[in-house]
DSSP file (Angstrom, degrees, kcal/mol; ACC not computed):
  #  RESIDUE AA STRUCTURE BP1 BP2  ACC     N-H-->O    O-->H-N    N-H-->O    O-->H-N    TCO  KAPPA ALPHA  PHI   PSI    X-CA   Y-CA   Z-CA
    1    1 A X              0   0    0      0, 0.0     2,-0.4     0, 0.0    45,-0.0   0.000 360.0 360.0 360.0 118.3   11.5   12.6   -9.6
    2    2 A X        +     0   0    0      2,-0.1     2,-0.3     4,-0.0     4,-0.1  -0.526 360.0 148.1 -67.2 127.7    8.2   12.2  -11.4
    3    3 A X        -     0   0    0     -2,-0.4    44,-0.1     2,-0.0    82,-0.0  -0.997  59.0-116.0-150.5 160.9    6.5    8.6  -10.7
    4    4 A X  S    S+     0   0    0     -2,-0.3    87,-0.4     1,-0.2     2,-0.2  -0.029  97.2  85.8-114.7  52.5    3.4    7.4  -10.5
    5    5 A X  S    S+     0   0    0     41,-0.1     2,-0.2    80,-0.0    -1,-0.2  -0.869  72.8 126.6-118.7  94.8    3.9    6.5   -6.9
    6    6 A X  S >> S-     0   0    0     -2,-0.2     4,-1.7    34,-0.1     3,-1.1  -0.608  77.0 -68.5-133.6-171.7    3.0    9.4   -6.1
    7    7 A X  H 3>>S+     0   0    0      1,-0.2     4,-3.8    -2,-0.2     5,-0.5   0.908 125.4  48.7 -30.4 -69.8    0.3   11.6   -3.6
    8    8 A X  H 345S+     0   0    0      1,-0.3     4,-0.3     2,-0.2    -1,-0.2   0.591 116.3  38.9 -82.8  -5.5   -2.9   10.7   -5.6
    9    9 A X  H <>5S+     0   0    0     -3,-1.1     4,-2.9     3,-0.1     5,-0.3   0.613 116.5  56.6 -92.3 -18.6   -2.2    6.4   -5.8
   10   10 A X  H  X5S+     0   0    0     -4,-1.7     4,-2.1     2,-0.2    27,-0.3   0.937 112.6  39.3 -67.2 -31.8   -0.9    7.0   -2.0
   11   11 A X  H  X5S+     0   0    0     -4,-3.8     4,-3.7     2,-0.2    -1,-0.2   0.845 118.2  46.5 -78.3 -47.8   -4.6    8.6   -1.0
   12   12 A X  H  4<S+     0   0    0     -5,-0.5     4,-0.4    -4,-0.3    -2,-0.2   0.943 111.4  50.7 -70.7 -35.1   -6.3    6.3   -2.9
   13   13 A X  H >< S+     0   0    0     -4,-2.9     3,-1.0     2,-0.2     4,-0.4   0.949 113.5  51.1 -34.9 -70.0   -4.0    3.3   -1.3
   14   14 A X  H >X S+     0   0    0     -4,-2.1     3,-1.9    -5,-0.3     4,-1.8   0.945 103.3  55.7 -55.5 -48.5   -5.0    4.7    2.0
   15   15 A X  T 3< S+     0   0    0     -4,-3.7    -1,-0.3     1,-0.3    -2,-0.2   0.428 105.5  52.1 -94.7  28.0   -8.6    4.8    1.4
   16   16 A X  T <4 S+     0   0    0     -3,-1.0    -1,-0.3    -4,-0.4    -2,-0.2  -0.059 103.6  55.8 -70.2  22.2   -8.8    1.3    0.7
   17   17 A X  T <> S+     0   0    0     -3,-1.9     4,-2.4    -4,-0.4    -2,-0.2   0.317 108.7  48.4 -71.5 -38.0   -7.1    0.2    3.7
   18   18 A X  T  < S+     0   0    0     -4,-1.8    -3,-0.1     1,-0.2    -2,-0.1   0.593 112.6  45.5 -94.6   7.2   -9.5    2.0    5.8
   19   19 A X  T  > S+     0   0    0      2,-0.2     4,-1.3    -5,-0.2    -1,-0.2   0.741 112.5  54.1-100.2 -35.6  -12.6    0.5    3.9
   20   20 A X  T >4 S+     0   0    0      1,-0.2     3,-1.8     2,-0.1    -2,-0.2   0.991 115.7  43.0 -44.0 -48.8  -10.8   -2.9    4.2
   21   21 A X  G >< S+     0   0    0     -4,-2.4     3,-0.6     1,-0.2    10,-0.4   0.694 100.5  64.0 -57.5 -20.8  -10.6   -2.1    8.0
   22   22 A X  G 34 S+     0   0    0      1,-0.2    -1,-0.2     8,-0.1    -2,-0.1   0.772 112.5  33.0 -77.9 -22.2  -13.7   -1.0    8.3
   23   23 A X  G << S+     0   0    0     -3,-1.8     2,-0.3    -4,-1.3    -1,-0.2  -0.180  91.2 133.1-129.1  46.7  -15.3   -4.6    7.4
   24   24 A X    <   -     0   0    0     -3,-0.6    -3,-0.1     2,-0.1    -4,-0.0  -0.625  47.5-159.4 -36.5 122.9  -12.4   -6.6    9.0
   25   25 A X        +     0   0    0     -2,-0.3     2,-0.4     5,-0.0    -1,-0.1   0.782  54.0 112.4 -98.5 -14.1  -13.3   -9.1   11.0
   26   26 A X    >   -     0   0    0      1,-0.1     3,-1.2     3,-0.1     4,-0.4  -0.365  59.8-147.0 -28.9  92.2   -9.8   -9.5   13.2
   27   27 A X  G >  S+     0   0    0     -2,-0.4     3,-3.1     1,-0.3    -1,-0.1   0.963 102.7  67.6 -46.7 -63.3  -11.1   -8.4   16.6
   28   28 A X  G 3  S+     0   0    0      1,-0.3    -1,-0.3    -3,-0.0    -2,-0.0   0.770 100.3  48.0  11.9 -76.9   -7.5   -7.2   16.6
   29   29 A X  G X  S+     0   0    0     -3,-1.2     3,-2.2     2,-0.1     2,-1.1   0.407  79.1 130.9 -41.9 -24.1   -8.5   -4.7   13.8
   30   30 A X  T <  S+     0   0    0     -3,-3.1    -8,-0.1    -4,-0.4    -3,-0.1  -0.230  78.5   5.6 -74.4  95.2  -11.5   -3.4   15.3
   31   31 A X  T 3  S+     0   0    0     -2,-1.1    -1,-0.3   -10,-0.4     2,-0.3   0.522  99.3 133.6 137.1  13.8  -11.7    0.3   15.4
   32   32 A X    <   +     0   0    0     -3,-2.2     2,-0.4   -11,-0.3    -1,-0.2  -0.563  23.6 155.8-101.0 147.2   -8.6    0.5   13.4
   33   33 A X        -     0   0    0     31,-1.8     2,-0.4    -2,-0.3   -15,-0.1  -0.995  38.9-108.1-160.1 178.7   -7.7    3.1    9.8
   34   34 A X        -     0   0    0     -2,-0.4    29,-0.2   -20,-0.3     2,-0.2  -0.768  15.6-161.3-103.0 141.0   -5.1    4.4    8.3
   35   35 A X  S    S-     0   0    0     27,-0.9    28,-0.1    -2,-0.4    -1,-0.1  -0.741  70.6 -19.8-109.3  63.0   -4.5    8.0    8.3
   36   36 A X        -     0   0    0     -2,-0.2    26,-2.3   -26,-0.1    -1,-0.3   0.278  51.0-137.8 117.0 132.1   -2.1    8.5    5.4
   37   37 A X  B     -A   61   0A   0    -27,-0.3    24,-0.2    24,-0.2     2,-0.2  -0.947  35.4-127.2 -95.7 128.4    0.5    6.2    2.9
   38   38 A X        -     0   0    0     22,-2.2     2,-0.5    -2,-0.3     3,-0.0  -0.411  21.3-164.6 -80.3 175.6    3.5    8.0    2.4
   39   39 A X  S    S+     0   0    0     -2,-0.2    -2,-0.1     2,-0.0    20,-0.1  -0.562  77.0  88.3-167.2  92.4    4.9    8.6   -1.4
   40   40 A X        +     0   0    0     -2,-0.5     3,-0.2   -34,-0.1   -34,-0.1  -0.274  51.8 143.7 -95.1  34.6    8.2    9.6    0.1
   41   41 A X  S    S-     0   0    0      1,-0.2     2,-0.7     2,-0.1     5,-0.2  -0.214  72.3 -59.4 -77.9 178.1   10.0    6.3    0.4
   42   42 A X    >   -     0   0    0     16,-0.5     3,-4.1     1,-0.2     4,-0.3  -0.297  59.7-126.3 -52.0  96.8   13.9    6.3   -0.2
   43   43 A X  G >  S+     0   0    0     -2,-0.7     3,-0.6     1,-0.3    -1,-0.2   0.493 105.9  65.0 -14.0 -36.2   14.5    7.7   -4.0
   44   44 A X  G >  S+     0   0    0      1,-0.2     3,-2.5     2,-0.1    -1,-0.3   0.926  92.4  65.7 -71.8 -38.2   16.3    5.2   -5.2
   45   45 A X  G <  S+     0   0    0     -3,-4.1    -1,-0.2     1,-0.3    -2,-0.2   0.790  92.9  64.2 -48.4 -29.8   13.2    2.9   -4.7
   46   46 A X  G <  S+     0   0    0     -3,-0.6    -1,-0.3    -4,-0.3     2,-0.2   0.051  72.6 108.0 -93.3  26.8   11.2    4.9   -7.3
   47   47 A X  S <> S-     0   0    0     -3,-2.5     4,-1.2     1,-0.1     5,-0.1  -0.694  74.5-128.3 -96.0 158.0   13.2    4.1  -10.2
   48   48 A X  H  > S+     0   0    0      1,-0.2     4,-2.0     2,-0.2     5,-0.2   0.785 111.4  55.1 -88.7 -21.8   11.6    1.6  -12.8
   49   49 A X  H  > S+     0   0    0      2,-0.2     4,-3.1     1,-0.2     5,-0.2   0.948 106.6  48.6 -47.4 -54.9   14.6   -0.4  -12.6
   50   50 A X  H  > S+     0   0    0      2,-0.2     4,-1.7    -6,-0.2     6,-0.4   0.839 112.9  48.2 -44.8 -58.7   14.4   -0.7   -9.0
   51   51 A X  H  X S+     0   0    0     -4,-1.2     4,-1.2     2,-0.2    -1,-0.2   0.725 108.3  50.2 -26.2 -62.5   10.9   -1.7   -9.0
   52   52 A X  H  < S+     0   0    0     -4,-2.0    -2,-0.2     1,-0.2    -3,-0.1   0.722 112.3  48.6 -97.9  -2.2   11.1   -4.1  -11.4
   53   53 A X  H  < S+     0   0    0     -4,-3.1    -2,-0.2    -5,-0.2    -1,-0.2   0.950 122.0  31.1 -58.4 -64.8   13.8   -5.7   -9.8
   54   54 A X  H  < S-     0   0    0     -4,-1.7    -3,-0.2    -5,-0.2    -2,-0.1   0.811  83.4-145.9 -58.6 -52.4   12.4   -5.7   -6.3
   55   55 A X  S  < S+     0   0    0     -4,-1.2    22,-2.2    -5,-0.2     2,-0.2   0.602  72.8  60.2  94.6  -7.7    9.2   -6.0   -7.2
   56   56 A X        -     0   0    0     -6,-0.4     2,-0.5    20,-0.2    -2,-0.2  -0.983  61.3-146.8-164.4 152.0    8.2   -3.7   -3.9
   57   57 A X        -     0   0    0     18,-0.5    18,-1.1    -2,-0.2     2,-0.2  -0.986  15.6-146.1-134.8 136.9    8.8   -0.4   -2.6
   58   58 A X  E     + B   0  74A   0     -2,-0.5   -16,-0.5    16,-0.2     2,-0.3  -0.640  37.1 130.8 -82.2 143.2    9.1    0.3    1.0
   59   59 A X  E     - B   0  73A   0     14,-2.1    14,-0.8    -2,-0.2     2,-0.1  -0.963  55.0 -80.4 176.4 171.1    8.1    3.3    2.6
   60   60 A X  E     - B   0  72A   0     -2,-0.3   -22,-2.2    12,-0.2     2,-0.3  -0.532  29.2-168.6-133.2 142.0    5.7    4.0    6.1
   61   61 A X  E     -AB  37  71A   0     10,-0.7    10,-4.9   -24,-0.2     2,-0.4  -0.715  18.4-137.7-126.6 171.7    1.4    4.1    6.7
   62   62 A X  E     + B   0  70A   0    -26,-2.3   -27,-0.9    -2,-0.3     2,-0.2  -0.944  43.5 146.7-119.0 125.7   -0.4    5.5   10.0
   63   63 A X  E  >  + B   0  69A   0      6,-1.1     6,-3.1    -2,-0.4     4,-1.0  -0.778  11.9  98.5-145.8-156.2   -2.9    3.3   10.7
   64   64 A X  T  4 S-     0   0    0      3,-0.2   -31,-1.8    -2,-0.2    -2,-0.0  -0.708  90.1 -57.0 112.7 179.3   -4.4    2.2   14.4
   65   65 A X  T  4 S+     0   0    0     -2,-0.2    -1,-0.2   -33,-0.2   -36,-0.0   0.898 145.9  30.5 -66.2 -29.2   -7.2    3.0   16.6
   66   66 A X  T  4 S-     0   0    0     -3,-0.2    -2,-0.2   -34,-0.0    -1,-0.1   0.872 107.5-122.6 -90.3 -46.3   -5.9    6.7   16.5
   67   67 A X  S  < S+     0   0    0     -4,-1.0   -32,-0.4   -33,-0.0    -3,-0.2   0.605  92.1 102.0 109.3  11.5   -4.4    6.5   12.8
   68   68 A X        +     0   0    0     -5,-0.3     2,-0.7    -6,-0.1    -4,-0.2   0.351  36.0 102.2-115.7  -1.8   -1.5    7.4   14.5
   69   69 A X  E     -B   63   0A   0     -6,-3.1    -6,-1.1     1,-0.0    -8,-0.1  -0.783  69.9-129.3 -87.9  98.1    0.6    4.5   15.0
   70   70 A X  E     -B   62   0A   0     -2,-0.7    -8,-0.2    -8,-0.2     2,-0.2  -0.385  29.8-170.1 -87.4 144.8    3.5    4.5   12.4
   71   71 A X  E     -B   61   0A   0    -10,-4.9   -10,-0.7    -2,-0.1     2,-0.3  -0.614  33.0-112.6 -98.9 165.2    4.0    0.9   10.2
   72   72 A X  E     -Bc  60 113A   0     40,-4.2    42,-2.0    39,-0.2     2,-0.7  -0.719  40.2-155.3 -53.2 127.6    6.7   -0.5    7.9
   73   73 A X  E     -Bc  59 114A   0    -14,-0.8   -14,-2.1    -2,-0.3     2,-0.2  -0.840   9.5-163.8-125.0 103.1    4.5   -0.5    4.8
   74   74 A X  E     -Bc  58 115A   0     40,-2.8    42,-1.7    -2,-0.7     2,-0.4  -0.785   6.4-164.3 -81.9 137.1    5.7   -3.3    1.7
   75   75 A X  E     - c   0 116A   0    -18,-1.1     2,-1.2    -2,-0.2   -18,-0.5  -0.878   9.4-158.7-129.3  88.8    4.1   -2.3   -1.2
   76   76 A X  E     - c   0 117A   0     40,-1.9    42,-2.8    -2,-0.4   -20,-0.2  -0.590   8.6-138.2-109.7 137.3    4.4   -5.4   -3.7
   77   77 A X        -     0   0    0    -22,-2.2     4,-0.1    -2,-1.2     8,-0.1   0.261  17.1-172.0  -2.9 -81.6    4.1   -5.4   -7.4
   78   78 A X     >  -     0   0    0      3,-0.2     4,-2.0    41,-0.2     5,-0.4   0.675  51.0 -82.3   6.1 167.5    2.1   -8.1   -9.1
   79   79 A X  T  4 S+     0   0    0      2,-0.2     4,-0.3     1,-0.2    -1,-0.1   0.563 133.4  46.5 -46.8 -46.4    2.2   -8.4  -12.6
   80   80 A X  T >> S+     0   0    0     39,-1.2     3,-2.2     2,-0.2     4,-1.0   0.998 115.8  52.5 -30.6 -94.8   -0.5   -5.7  -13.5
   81   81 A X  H 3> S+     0   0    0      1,-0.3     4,-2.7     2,-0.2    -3,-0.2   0.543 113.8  41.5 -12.0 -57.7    1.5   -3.2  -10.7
   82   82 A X  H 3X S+     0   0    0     -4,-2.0     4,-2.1     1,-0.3     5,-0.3   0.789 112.1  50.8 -93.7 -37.7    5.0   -3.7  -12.4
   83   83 A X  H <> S+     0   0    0     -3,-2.2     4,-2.2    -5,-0.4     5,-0.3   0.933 116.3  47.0 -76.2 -18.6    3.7   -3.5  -16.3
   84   84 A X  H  X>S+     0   0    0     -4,-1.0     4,-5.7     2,-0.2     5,-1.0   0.947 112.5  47.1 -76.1 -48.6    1.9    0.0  -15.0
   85   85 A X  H  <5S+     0   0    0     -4,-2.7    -1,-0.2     1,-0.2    -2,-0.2   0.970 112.5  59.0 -39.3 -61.4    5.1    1.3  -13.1
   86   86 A X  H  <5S+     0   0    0     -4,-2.1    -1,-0.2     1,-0.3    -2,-0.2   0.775 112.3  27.6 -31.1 -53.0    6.7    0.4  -16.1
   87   87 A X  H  <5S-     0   0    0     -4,-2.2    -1,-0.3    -5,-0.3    -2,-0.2   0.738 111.1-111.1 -90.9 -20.1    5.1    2.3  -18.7
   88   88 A X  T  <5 +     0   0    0     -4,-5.7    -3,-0.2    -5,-0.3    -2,-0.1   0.956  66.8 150.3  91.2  41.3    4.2    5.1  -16.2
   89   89 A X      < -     0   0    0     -5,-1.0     2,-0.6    -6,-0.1    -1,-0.1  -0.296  56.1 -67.9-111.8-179.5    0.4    4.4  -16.3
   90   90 A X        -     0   0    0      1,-0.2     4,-0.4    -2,-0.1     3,-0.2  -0.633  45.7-175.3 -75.6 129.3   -2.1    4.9  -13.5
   91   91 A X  S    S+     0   0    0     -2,-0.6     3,-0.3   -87,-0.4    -1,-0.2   0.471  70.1  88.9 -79.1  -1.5   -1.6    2.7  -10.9
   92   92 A X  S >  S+     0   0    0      1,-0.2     3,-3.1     2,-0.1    -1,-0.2   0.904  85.6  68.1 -59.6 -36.6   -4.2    3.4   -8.7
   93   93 A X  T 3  S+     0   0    0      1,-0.3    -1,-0.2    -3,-0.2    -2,-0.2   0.844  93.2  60.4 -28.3 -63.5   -6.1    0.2  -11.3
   94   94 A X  T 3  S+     0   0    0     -4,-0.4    25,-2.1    -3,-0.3     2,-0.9   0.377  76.6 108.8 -93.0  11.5   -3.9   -2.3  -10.0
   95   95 A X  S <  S-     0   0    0     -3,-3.1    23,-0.1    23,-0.2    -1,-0.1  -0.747  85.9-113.8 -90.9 111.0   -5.2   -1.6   -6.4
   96   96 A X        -     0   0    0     -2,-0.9    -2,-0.1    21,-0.4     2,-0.0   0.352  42.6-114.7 -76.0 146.3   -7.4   -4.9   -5.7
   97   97 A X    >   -     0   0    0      1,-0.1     3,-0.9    -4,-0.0    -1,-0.1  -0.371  32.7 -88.8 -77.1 160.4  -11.4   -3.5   -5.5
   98   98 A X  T 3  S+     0   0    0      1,-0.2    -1,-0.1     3,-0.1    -2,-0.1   0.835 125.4  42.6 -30.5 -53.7  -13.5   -3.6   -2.4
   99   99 A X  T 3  S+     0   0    0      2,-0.1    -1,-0.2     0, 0.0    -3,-0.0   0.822  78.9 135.7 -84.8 -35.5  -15.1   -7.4   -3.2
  100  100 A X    <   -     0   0    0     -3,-0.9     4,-0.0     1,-0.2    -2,-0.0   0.404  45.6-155.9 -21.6 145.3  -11.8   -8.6   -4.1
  101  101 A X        +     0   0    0      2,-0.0     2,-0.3     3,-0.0    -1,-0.2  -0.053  57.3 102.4-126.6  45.3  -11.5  -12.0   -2.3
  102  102 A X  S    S-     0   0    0      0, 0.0     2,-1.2     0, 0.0     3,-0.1  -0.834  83.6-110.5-119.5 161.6   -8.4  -12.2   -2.2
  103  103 A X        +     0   0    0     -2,-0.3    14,-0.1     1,-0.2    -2,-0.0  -0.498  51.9 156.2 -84.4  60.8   -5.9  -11.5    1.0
  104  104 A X        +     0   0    0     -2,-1.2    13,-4.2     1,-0.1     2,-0.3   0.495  57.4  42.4 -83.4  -6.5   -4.4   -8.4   -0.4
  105  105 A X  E     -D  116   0A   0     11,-0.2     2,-0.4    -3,-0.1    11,-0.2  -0.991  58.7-178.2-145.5 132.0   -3.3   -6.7    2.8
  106  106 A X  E     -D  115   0A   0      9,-0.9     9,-4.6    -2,-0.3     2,-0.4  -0.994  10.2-166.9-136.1 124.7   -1.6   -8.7    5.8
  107  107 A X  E     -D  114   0A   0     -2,-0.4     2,-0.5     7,-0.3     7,-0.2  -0.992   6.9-157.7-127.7 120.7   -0.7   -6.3    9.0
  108  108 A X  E   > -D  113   0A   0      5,-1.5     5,-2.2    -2,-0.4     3,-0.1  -0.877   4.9-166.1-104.7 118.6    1.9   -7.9   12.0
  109  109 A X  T > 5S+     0   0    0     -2,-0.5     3,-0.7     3,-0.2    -1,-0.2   0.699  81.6  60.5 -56.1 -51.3    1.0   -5.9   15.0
  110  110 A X  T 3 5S+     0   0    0      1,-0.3    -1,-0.1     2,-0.1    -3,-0.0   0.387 113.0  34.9 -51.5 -14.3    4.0   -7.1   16.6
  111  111 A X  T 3 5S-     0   0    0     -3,-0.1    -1,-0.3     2,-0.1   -39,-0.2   0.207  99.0-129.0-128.5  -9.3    5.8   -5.8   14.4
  112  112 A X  T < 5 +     0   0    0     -3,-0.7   -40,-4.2     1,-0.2     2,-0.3   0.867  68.3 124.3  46.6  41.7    4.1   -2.6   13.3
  113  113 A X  E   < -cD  72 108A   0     -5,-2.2    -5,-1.5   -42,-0.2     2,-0.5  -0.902  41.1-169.0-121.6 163.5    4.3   -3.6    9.5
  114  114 A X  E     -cD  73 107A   0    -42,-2.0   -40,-2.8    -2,-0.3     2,-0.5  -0.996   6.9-162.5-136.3 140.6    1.6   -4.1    6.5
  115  115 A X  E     -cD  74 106A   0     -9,-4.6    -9,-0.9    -2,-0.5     2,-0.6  -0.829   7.9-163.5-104.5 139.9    2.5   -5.7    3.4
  116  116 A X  E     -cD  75 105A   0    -42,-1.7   -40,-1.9    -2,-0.5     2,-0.5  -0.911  10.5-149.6-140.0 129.7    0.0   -4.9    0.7
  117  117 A X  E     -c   76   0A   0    -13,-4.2   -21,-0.4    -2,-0.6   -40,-0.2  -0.736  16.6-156.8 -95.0 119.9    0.0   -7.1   -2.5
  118  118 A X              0   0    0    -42,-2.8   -23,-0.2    -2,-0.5   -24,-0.1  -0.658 360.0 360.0 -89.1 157.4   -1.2   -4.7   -5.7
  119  119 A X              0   0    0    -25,-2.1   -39,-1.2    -2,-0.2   -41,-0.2   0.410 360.0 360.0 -64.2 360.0   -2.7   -6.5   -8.8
């Protein structure tokens, strides 16, 4: 199935996680990046129906000190996200820029998940 959650928003997804991480300030965090977003989640997810129901697709990052640690990774929508899915436009756009001041990525250690909100 062609979508544009695919390889090249999943690489670009990843290396904004590890630039977030890199100027984290969570002592928690320290030393941590992600080695890879998958663009394999469960098929059904990547229908635009599916999507624009949900609102999120689930599907697994490496991150850690090693990059090796696999998370749960929620990938939700926002308004932007969902109109791009929709038409089948780039989505990498709706991933929030460097400066962004907003709290776009929240990671439970205890839980080995990250949720990441797209624009």
């Amino acid at each position: 199935m062609e979508t544009v959650f695919n390889e090249e928003f999943c690489t670009k997804l990843e290396f904004r996680i590890c630039r977030e991480l890199e100027k984290s300030e969570d002592p928690e965090l320290k030393g941590f990046w992600c080695d890879g977003v998958s663009w394999f989640p469960n098929e059904s997810q990547l229908t635009k129906k599916y999507v624009n129901d949900k609102r999120k697709i689930e599907t697994k990052a490496w991150i850690g000190k090693t990059g090796q640690t696999e998370f749960r990774a929620i990938i939700h929508f926002g308004k932007s996200a969902l109109s791009k899915y929709a038409k089948s436009t780039d989505l990498t756009k709706s991933i929030p820029e460097l400066e962004a001041q907003t709290e776009w990525i929240n990671i439970d250690l205890s839980k080995n998940l990250i949720e990441i909100q797209l624009d």
